[in-house]
N, C-alpha and C positions, 0 to 999 in steps of 0.2 A: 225962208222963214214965213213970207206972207202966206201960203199956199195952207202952213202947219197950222199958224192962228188961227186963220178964217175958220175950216172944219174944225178945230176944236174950240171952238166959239160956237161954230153951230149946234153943234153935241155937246150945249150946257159946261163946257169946261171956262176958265176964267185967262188964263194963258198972258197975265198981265205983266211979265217978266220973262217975257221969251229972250234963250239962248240957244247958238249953237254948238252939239257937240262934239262934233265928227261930220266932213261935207267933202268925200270925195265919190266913192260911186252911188253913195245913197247921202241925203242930209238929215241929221238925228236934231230934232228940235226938242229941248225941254220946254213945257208950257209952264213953265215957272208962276205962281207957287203949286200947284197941281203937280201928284207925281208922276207926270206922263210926258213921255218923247214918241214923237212921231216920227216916223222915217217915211220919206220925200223921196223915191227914186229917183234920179237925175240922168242917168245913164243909161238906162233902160232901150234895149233893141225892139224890144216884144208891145203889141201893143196894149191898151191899156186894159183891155178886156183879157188878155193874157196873163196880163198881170196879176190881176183882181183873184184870174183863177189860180196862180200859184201862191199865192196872200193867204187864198183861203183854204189851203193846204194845209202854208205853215201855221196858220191862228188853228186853225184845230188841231194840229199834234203837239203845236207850243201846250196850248192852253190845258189838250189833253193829258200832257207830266205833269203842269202846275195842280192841277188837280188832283193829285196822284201825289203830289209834294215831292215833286223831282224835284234837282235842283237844273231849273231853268230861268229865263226872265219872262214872264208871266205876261199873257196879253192882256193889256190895263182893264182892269175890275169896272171903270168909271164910264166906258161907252162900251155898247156892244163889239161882239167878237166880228165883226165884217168889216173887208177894205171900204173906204170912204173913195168915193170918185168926184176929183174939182181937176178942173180947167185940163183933162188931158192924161192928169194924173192918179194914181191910185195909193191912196197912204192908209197905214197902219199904226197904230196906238199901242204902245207898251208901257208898263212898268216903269219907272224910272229906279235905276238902282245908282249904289256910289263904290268907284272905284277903291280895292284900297293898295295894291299891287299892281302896273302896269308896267309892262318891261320898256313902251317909248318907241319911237322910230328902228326899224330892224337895224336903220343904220348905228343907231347911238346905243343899242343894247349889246352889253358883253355877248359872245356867240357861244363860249360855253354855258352862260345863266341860259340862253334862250334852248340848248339842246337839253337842260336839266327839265325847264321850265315845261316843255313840248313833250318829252319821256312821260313827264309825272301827267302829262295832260291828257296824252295819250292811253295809261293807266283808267284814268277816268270814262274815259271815252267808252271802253269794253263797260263799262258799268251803264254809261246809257244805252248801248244798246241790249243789254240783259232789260230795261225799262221798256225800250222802245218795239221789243219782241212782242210787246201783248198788245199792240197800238190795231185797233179792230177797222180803221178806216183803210178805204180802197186809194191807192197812190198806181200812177206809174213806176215803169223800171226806167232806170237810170235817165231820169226826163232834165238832168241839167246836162246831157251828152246828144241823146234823142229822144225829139226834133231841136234841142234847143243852139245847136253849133249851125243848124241849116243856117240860119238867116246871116249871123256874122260872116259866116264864108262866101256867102251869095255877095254879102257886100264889100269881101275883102276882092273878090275878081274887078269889080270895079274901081276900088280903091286898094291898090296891094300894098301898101304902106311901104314897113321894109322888104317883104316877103318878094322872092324872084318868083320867075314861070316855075322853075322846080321844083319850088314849098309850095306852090297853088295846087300844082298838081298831087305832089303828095299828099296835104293838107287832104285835099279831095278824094281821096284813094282811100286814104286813113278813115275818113267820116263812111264812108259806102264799106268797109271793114264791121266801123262801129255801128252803125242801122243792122245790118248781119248777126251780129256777136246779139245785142241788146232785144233782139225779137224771140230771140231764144237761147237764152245764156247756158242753162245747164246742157244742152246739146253739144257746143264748144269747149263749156272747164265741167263736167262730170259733179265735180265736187262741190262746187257751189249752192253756195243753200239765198236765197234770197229772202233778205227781212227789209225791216223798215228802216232809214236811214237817216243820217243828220245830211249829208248830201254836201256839205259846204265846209274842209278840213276842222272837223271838233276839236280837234287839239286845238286848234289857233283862235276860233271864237269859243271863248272862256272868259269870264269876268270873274273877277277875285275880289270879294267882298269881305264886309267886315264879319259877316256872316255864313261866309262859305263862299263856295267856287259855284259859279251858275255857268249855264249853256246858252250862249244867245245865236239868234241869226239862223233860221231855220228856213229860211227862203227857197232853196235848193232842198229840199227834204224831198225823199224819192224813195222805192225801194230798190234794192241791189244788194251787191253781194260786202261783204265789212269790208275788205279788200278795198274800196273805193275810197272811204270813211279812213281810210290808213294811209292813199300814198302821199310820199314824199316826207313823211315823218322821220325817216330814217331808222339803222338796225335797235340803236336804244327804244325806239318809241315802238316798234313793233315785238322787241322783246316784253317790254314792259304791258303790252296789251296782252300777247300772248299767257304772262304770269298771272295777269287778273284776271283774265277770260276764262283762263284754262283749256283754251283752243288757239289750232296751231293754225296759223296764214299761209292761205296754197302761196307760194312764192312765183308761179306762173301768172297765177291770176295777178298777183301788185303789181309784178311788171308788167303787164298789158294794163290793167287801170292805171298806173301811173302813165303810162304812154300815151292814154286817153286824158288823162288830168294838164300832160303838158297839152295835146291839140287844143282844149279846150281855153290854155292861156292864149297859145295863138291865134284862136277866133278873139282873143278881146283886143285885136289889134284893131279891130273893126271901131273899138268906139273911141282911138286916137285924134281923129278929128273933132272931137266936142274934149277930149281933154289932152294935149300935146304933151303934160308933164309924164306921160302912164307908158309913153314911147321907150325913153330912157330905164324906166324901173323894168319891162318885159324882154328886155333882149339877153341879160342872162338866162333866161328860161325858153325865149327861142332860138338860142344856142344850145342848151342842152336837146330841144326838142331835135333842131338838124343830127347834131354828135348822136344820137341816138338811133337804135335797126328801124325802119319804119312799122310801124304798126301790119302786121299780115292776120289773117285767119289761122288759130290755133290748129296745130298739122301742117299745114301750109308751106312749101319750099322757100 
């Protein structure tokens, strides 16, 4: 919270009723009474100049829908559009909005409200990316896959948490697949069209207002194929994008991004030692990632 103050103190904000809203891989501070929360990465692999540069990725495709009157949460009107750099860190300024529908920990939310919740979200999703098709800035492709798993797996060899020698290896195989696939995607799936993406499951960052449903969390915003933007939604959610979109999901391609979406949990086992509770929440998913063919080159025996 010190970190939030400070810079918005220094950017003319008054921040005399700082709260926290949310403090697990990033920390959201409201500057109370100003309507603006800053997010505080905490967790962060990458360093702070890496940061900065993905920040200001997402402050310009966020800001670029706000402008457009998407429905997004807005990079705060009251400081300029640029990450702020203190002590190490790289923080960003938003809008502050108010909840009015929150489904609550995955654990303590009915599982059919959340598979309603996720369908209808996913619906929406196909409608940002009809928005995000005319977005004129130059992004990488799939940059929260590569380069950005190098580093956590470089640090999982040294720290392999739960992962044995044979998920190292795979884990390893799978990433030298994905730099392959990601250098040139339409050479591998034919069909793939690449546009601009929310990068970070849209279905699940959604905030439900009293005014409408906004998109938040644009962190991971990259281009690639929708496909990415889709896994792990399941058949409601892909049907329901399919009926808005009016376009059909190669089903090749989910299953290999989804396969890309679980390694991608399995490099976040790298930032278990700065938080021990996030051990426990990842091993159903790297369980399905083992249960699952390993990730191969499209053709590929």
């Amino acid at each position: 919270m010190r970190l939030a103050t400070t810079a918005g103190r220094r950017l003319g904000l008054r921040a005399d009723e700082p709260r926290v809203l949310h403090d697990v891989f990033n920390v959201l501070v409201h500057l109370a009474p100003d309507p603006v929360v800053v997010r505080v990465p905490t967790l962060a692999l990458a360093s702070v100049t890496e940061q900065a540069a993905k920040q200001r990725h997402e402050l310009a495709v966020a800001g670029w829908l706000a402008d457009r009157g998407a429905p997004v949460v807005r990079p705060s009107p009251l400081v300029p559009r640029e990450p702020v750099e203190i002590e190490g860190k790289s923080l960003t300024f938003w809008e502050f909005v108010s909840e009015v529908d929150t489904l609550g920990e995955p654990s303590e939310a009915d599982p059919g409200r959340l598979e309603e919740h996720f369908a209808e979200q996913t619906g929406w999703t196909a409608e940002l990316h009809a928005l995000l098709a005319e977005y004129p800035g130059e992004l990488p492709v799939l940059s929260p896959l590569v380069p950005a798993l190098a580093e956590p797996l470089a640090q999982l060899r040294e720290r392999p948490q739960t992962l044995t020698p044979a998920d190292l290896g795979r884990a390893e195989r799978e990433y030298q697949v994905l730099e392959t696939v990601v250098r040139d995607l339409p050479a591998h799936f034919p069909g793939a069209r690449l546009r601009t993406l929310h990068g970070d499951a849209p279905f699940y960052n959604v905030l439900r207002t009293a005014e409408g449903y906004l998109f938040n969390d644009f962190e991971d915003v990259t281009r690639g194929p929708a496909e990415w933007d889709l896994t792990l939604v399941g058949p409601r959610g892909i049907a329901e994008y399919e009926r808005v979109s009016g376009a059909r999901v190669d089903p090749a391609l989910l299953t290999f991004m989804e396969g890309a979406r679980l390694l991608q949990i399995v490099g976040a086992l790298a930032i278990v030692p700065q938080l021990p509770e996030l051990g426990p929440m990842l091993e159903p998913s790297i369980a399905q990632w083992r249960a699952r063919a390993e990730l191969t080159l499209p053709g590929a025996e």
